[in-house]
mmCIF entry with sequence, helices, sheets and N, C-alpha, C, O atoms, coordinates in Angstrom:
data_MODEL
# 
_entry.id   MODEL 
# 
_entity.id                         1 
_entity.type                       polymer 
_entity.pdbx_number_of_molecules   1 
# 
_entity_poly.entity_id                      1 
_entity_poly.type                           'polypeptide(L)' 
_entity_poly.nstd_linkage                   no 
_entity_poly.nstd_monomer                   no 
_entity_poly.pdbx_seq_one_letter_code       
;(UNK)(UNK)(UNK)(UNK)(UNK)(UNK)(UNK)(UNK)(UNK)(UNK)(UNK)(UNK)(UNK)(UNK)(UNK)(UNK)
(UNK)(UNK)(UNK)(UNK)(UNK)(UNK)(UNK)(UNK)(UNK)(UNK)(UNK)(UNK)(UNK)(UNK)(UNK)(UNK)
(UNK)(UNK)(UNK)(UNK)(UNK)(UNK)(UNK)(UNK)(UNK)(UNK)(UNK)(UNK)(UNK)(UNK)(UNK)(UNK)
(UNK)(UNK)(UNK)
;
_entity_poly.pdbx_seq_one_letter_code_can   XXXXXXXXXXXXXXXXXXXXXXXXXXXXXXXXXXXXXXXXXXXXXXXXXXX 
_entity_poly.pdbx_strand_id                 A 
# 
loop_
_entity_poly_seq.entity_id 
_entity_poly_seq.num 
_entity_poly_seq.mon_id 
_entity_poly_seq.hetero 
1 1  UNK n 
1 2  UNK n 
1 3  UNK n 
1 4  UNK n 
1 5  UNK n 
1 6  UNK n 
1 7  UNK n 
1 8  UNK n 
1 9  UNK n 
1 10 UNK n 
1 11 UNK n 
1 12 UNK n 
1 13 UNK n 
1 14 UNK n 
1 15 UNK n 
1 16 UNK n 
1 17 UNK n 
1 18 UNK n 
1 19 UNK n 
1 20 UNK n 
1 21 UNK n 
1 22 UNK n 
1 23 UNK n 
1 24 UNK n 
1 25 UNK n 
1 26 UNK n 
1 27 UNK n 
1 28 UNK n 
1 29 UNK n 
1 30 UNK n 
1 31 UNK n 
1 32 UNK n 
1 33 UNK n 
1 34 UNK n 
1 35 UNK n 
1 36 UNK n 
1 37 UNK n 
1 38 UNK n 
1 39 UNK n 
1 40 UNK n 
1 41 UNK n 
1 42 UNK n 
1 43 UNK n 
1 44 UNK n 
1 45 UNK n 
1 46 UNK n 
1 47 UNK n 
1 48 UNK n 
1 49 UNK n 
1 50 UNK n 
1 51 UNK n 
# 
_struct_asym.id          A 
_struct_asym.entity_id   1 
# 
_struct_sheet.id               AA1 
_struct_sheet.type             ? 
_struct_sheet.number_strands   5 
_struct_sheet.details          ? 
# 
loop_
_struct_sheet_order.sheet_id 
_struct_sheet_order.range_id_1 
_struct_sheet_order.range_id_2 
_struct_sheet_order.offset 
_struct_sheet_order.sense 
AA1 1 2 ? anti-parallel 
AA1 2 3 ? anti-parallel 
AA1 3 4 ? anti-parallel 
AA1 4 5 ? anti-parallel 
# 
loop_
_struct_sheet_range.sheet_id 
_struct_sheet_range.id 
_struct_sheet_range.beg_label_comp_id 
_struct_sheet_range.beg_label_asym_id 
_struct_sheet_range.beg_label_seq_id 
_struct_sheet_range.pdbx_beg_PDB_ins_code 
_struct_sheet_range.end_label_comp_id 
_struct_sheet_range.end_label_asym_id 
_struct_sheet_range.end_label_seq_id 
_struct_sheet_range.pdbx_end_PDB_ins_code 
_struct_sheet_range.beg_auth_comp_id 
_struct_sheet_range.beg_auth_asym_id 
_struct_sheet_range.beg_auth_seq_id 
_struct_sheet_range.end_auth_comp_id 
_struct_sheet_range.end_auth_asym_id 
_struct_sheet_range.end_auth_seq_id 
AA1 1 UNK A 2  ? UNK A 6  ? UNK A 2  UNK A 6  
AA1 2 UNK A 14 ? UNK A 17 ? UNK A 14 UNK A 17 
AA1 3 UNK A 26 ? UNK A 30 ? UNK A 26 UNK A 30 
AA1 4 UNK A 33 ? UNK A 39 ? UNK A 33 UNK A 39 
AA1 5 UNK A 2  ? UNK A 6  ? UNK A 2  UNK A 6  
# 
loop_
_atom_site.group_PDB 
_atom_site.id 
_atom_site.type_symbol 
_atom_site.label_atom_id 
_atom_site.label_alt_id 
_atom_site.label_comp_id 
_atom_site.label_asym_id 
_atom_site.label_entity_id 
_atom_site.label_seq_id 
_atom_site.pdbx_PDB_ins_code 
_atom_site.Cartn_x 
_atom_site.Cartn_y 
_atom_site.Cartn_z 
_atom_site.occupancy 
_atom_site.B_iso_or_equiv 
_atom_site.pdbx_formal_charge 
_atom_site.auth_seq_id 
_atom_site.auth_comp_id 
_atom_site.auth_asym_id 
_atom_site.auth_atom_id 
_atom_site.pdbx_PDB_model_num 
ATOM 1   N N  . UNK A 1 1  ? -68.509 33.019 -36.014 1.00 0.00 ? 1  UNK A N  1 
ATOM 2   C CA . UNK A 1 1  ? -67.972 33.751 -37.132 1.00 0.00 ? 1  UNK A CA 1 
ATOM 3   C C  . UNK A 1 1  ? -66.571 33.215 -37.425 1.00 0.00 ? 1  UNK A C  1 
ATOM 4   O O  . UNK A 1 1  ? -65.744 33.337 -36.521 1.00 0.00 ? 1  UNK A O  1 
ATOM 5   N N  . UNK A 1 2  ? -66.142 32.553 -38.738 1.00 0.00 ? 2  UNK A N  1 
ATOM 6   C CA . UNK A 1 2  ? -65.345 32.378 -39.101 1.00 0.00 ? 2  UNK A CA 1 
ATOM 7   C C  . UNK A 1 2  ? -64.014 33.661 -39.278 1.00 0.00 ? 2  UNK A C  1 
ATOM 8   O O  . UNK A 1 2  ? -64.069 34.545 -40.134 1.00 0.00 ? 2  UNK A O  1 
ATOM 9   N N  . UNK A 1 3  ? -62.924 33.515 -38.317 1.00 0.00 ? 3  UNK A N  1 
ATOM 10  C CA . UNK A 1 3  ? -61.938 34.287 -38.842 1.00 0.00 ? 3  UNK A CA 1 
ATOM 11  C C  . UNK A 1 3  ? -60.395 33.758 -38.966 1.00 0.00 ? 3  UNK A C  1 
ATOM 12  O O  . UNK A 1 3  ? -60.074 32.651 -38.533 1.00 0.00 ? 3  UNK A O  1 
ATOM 13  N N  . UNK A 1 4  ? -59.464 34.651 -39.597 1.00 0.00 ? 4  UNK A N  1 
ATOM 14  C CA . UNK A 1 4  ? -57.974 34.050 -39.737 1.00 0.00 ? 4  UNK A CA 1 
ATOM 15  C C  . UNK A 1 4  ? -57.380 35.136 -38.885 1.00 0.00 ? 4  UNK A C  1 
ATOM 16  O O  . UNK A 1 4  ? -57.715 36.318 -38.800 1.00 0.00 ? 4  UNK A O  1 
ATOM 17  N N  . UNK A 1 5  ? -56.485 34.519 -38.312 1.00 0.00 ? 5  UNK A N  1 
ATOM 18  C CA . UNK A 1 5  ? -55.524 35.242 -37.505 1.00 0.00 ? 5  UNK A CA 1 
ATOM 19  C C  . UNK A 1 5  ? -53.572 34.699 -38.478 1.00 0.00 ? 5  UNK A C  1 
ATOM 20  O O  . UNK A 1 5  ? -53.373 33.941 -39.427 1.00 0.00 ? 5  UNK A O  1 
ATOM 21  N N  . UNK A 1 6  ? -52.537 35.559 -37.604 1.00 0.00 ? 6  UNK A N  1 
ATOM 22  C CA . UNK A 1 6  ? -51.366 35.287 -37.845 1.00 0.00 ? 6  UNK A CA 1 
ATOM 23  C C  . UNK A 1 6  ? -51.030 35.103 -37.060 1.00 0.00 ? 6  UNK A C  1 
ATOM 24  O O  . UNK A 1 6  ? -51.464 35.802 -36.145 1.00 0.00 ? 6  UNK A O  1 
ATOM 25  N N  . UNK A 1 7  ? -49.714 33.756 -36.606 1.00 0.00 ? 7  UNK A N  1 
ATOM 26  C CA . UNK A 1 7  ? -49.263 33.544 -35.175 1.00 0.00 ? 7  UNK A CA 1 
ATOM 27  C C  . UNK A 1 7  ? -47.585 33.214 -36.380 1.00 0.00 ? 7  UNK A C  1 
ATOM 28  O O  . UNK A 1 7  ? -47.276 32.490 -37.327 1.00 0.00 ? 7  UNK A O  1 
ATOM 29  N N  . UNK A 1 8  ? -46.887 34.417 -35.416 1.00 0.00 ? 8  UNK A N  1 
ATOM 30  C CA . UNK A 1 8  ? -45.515 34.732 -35.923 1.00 0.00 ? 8  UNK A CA 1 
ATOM 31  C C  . UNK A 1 8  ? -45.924 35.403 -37.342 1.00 0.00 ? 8  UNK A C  1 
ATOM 32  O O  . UNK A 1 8  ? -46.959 35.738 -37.919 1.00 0.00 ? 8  UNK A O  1 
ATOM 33  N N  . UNK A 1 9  ? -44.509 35.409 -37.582 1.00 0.00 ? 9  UNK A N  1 
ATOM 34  C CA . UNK A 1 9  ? -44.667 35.553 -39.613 1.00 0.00 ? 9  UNK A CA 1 
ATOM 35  C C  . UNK A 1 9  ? -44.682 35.070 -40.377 1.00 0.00 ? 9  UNK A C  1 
ATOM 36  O O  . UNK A 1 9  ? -44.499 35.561 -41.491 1.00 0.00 ? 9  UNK A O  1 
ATOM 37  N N  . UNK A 1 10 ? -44.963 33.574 -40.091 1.00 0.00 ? 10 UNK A N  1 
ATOM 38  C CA . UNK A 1 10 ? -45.769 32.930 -41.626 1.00 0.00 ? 10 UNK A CA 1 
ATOM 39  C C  . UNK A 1 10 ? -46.596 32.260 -41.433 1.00 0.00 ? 10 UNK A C  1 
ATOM 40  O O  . UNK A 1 10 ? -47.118 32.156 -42.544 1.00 0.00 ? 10 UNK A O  1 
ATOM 41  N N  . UNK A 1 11 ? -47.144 31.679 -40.769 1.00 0.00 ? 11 UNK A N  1 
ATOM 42  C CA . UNK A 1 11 ? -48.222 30.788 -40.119 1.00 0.00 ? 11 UNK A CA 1 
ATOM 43  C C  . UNK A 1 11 ? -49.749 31.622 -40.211 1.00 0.00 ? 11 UNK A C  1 
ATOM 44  O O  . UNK A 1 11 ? -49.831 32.797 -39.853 1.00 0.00 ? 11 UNK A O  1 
ATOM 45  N N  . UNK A 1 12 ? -50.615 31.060 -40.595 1.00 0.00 ? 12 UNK A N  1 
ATOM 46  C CA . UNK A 1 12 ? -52.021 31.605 -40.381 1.00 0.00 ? 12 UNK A CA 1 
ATOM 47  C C  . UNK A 1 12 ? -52.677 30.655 -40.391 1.00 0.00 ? 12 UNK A C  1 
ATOM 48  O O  . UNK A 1 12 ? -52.409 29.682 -41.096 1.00 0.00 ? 12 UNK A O  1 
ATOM 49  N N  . UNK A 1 13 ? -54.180 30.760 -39.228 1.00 0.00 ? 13 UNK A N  1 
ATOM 50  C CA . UNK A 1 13 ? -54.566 30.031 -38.775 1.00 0.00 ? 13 UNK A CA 1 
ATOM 51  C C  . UNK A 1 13 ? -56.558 30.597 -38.754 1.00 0.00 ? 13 UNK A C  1 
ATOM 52  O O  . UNK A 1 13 ? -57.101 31.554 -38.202 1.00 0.00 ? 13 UNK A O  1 
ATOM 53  N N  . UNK A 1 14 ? -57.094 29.529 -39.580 1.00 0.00 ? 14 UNK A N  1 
ATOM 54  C CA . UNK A 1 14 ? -58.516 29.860 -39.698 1.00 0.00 ? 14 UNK A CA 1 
ATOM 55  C C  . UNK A 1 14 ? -59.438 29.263 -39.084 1.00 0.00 ? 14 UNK A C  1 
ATOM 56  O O  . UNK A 1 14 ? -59.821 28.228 -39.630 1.00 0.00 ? 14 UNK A O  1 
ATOM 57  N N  . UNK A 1 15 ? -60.047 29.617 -37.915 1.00 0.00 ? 15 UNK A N  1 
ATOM 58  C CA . UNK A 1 15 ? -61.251 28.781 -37.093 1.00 0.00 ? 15 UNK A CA 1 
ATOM 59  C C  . UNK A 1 15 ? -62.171 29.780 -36.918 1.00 0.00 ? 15 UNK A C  1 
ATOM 60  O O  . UNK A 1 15 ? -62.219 30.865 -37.498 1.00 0.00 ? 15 UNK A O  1 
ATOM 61  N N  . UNK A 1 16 ? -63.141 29.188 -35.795 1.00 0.00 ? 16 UNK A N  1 
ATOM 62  C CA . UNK A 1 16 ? -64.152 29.948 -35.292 1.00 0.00 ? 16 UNK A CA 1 
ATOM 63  C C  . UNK A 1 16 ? -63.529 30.928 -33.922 1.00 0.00 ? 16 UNK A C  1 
ATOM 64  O O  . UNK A 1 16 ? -62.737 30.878 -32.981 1.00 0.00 ? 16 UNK A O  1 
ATOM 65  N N  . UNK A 1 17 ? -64.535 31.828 -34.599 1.00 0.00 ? 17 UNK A N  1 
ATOM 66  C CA . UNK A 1 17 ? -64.240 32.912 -33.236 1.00 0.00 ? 17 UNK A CA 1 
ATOM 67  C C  . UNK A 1 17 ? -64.376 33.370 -31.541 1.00 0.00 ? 17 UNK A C  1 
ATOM 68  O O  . UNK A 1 17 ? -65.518 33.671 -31.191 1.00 0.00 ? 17 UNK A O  1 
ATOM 69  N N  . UNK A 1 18 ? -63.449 33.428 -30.641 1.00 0.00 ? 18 UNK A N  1 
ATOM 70  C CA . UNK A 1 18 ? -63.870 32.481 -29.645 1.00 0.00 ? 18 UNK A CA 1 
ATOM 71  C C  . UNK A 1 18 ? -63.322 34.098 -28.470 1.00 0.00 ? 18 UNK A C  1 
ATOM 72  O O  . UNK A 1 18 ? -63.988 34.090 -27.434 1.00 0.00 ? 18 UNK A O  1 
ATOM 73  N N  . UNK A 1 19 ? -62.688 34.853 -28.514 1.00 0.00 ? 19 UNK A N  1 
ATOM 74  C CA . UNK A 1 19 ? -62.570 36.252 -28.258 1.00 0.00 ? 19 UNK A CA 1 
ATOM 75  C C  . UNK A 1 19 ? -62.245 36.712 -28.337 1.00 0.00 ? 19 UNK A C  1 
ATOM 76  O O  . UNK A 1 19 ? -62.263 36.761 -29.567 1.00 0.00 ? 19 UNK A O  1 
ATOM 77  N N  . UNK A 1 20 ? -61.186 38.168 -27.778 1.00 0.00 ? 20 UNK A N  1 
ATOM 78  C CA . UNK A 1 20 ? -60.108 38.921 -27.854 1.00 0.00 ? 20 UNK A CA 1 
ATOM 79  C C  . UNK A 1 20 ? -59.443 38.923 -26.648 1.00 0.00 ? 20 UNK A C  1 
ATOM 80  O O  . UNK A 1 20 ? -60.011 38.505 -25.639 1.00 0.00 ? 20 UNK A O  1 
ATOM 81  N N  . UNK A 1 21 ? -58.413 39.302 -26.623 1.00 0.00 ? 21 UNK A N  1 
ATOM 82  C CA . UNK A 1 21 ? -57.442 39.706 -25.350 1.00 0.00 ? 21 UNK A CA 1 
ATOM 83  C C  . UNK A 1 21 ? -57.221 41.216 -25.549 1.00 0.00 ? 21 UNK A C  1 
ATOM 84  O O  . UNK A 1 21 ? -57.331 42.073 -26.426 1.00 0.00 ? 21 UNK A O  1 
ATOM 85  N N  . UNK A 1 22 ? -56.763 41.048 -23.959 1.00 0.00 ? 22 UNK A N  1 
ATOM 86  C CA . UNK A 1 22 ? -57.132 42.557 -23.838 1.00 0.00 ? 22 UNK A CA 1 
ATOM 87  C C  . UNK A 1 22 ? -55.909 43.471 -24.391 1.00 0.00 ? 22 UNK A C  1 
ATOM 88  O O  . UNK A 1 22 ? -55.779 44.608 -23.937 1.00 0.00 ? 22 UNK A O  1 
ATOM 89  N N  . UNK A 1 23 ? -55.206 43.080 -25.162 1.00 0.00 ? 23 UNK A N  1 
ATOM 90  C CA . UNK A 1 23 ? -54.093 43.499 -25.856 1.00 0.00 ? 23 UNK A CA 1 
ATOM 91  C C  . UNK A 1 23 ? -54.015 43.283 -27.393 1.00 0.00 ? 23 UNK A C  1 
ATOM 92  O O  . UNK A 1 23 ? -53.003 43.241 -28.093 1.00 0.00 ? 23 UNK A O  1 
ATOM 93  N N  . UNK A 1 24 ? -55.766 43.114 -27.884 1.00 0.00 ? 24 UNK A N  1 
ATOM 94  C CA . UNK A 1 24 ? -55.656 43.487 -29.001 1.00 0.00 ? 24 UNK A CA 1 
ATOM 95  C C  . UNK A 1 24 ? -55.899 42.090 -30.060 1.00 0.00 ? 24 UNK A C  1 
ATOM 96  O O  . UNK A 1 24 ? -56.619 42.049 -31.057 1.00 0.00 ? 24 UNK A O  1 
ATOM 97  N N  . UNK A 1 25 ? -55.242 41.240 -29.614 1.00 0.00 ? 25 UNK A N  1 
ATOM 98  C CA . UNK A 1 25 ? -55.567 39.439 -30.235 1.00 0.00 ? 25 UNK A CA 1 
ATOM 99  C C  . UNK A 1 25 ? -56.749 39.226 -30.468 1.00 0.00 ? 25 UNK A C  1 
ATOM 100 O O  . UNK A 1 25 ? -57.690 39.961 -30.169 1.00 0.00 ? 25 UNK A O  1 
ATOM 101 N N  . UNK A 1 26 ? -56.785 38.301 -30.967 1.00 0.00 ? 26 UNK A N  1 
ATOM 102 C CA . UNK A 1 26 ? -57.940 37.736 -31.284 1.00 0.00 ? 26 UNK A CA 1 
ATOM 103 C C  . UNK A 1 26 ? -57.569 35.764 -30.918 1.00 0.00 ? 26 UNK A C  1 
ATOM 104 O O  . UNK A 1 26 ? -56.540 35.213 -31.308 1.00 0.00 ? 26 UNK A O  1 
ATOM 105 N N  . UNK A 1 27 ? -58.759 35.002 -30.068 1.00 0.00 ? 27 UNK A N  1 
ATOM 106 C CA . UNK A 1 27 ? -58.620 33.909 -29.826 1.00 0.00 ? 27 UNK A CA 1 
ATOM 107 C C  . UNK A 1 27 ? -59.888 32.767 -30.999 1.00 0.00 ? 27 UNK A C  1 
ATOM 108 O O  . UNK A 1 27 ? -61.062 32.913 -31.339 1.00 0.00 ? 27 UNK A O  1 
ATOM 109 N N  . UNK A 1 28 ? -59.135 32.009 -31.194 1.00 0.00 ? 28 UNK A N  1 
ATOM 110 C CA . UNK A 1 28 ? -59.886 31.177 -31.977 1.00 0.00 ? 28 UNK A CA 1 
ATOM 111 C C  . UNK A 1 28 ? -59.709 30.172 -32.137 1.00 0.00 ? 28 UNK A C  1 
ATOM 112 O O  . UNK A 1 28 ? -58.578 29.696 -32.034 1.00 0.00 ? 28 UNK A O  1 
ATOM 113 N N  . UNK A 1 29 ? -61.010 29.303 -32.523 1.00 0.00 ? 29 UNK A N  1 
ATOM 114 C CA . UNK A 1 29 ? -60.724 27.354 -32.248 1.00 0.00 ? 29 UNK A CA 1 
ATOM 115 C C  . UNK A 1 29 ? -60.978 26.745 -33.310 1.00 0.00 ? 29 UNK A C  1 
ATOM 116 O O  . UNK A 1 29 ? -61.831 27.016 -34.157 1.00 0.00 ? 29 UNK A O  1 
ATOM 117 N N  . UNK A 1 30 ? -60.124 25.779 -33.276 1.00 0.00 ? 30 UNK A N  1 
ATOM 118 C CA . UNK A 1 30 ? -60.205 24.417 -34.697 1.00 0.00 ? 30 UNK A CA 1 
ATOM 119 C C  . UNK A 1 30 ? -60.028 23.408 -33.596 1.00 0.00 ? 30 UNK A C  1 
ATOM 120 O O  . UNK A 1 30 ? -59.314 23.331 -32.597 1.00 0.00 ? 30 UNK A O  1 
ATOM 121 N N  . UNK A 1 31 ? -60.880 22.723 -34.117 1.00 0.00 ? 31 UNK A N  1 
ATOM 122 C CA . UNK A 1 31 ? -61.126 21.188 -33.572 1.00 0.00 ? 31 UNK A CA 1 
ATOM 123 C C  . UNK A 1 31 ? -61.237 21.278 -31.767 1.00 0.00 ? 31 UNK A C  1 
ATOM 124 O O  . UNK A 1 31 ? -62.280 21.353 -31.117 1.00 0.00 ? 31 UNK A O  1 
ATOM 125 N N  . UNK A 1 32 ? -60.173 21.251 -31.368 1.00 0.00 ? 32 UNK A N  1 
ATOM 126 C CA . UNK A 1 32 ? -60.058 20.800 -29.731 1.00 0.00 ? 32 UNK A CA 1 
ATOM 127 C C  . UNK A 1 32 ? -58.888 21.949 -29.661 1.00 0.00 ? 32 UNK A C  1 
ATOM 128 O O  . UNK A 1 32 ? -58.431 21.916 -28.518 1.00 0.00 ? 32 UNK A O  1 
ATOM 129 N N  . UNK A 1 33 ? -58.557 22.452 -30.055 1.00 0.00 ? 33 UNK A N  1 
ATOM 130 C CA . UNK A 1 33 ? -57.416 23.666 -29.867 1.00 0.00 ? 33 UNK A CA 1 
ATOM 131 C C  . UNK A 1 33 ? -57.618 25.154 -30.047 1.00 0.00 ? 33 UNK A C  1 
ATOM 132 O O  . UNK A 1 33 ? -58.120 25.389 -31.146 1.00 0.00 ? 33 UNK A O  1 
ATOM 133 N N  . UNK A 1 34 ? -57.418 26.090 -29.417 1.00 0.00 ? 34 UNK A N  1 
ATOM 134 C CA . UNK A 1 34 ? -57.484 27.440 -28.935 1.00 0.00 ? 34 UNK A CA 1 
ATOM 135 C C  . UNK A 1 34 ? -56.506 28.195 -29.429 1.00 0.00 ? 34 UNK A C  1 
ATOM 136 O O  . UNK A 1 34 ? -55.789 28.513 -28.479 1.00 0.00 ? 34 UNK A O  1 
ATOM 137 N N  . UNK A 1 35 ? -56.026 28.737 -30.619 1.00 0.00 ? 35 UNK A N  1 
ATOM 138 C CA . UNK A 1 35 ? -54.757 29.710 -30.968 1.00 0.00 ? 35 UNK A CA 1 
ATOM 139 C C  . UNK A 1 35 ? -55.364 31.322 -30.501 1.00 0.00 ? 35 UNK A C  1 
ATOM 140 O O  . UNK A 1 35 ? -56.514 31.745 -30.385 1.00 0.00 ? 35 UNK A O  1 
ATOM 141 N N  . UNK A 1 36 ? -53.929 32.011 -30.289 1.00 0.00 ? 36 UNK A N  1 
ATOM 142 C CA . UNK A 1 36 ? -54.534 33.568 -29.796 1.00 0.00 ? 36 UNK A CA 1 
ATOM 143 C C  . UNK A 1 36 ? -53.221 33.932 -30.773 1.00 0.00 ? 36 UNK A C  1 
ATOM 144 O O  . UNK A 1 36 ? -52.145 33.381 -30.544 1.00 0.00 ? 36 UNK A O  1 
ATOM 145 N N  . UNK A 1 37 ? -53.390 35.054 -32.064 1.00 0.00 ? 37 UNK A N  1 
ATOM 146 C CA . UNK A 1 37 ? -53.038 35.839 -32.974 1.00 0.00 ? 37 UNK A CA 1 
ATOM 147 C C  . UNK A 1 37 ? -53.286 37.030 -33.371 1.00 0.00 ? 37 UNK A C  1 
ATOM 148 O O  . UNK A 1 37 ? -54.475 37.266 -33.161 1.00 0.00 ? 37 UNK A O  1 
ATOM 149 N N  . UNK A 1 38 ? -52.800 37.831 -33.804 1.00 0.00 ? 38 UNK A N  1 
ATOM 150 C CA . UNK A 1 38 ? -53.131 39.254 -34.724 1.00 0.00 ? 38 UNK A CA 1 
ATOM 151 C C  . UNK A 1 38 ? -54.192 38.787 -35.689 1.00 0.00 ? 38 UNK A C  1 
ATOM 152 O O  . UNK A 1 38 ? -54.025 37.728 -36.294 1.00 0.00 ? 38 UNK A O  1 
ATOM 153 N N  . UNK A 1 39 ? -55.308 39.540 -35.873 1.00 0.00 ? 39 UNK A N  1 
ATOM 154 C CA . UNK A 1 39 ? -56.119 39.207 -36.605 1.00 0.00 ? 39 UNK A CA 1 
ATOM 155 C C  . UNK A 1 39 ? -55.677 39.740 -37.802 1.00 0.00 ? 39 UNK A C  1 
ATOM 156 O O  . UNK A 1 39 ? -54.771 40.560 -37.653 1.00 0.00 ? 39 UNK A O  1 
ATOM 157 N N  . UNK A 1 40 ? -56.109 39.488 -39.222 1.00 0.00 ? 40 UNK A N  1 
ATOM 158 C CA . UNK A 1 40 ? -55.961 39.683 -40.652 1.00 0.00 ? 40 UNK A CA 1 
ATOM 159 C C  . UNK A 1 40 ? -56.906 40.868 -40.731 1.00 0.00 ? 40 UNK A C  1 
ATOM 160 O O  . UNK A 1 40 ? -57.924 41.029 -40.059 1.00 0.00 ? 40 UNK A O  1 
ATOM 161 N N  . UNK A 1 41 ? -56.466 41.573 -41.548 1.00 0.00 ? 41 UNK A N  1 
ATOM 162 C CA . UNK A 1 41 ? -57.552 42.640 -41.692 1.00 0.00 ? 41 UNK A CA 1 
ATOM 163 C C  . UNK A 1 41 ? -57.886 41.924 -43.662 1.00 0.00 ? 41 UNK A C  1 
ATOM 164 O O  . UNK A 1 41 ? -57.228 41.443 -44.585 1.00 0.00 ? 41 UNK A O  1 
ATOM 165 N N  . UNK A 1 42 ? -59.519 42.359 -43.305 1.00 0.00 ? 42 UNK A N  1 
ATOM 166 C CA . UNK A 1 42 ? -60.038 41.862 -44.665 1.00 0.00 ? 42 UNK A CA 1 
ATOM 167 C C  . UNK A 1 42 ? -59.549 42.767 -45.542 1.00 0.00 ? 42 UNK A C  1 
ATOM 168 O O  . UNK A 1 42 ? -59.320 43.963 -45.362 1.00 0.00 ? 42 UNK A O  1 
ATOM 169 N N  . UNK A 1 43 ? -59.317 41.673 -47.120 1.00 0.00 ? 43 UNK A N  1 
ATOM 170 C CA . UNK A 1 43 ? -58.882 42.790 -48.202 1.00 0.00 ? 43 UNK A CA 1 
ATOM 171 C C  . UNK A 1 43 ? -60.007 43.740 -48.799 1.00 0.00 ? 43 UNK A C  1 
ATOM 172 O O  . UNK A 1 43 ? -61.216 43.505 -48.800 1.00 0.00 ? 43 UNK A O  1 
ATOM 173 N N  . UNK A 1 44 ? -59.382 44.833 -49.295 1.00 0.00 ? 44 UNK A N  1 
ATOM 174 C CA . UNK A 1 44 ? -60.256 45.670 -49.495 1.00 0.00 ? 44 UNK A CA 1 
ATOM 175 C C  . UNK A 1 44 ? -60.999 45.382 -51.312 1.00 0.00 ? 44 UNK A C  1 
ATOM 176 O O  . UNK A 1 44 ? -60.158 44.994 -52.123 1.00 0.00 ? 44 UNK A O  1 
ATOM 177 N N  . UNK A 1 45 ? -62.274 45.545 -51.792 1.00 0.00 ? 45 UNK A N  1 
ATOM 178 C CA . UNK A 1 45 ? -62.033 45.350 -52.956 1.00 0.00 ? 45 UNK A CA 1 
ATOM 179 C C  . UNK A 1 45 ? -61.893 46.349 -54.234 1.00 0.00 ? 45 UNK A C  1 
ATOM 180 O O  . UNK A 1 45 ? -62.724 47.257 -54.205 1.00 0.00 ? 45 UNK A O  1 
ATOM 181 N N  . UNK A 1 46 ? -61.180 46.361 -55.137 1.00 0.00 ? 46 UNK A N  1 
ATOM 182 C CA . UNK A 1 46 ? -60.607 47.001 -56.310 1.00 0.00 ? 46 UNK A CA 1 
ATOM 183 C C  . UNK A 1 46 ? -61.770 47.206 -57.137 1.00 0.00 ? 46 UNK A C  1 
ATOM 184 O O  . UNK A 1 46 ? -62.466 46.312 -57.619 1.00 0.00 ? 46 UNK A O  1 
ATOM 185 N N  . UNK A 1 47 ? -61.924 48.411 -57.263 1.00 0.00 ? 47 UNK A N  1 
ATOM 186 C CA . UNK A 1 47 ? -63.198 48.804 -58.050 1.00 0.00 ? 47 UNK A CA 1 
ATOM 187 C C  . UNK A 1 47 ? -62.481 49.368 -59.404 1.00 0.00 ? 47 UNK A C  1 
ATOM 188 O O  . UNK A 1 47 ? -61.679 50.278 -59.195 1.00 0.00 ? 47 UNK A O  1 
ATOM 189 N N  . UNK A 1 48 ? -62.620 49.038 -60.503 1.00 0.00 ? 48 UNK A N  1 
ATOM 190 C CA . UNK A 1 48 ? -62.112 49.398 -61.672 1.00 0.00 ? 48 UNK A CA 1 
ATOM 191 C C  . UNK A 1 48 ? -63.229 50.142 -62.456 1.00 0.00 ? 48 UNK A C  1 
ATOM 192 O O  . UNK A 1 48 ? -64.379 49.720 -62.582 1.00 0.00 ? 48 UNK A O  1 
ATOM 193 N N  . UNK A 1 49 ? -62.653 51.519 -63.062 1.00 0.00 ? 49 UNK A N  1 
ATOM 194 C CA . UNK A 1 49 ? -63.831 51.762 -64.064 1.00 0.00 ? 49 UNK A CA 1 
ATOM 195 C C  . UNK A 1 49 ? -63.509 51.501 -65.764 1.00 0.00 ? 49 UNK A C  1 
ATOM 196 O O  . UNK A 1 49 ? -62.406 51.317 -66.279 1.00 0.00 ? 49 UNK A O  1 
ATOM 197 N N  . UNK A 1 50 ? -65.081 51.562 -66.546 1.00 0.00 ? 50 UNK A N  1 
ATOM 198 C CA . UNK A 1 50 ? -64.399 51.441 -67.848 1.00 0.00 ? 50 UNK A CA 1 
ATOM 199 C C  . UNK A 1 50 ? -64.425 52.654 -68.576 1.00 0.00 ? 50 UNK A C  1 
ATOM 200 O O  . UNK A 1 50 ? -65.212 53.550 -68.270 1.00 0.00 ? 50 UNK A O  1 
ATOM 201 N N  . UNK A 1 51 ? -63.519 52.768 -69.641 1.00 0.00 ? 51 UNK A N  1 
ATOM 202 C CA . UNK A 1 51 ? -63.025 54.274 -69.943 1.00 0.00 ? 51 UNK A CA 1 
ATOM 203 C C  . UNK A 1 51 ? -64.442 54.274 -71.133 1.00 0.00 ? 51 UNK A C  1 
ATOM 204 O O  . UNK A 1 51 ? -64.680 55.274 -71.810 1.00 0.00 ? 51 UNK A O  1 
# 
């Protein structure tokens, strides 16, 4: 499963999903490398009505 995490405050980082730590992270891999970040929470979507 493809997910994005944040490592610091501006950096985000999108690979495959690889686990959690037990403090809440989320670990994930691109290429040959392993980042562990706060995961992104998905946006929600905007439902508009018409008048």
């Amino acid at each position: 499963m493809l997910r994005t995490i944040t490592i610091g405050s501006c950096v985000s980082v999108q690979g495959i999903l690889v686990g959690h730590t037990a403090d809440g992270k989320v670990m994930i891999r691109v290429d040959e490398r392993t980042f562990v970040g706060e995961p992104v929470a998905p946006a929600k979507a905007i439902v508009s009505r018409a008048s």
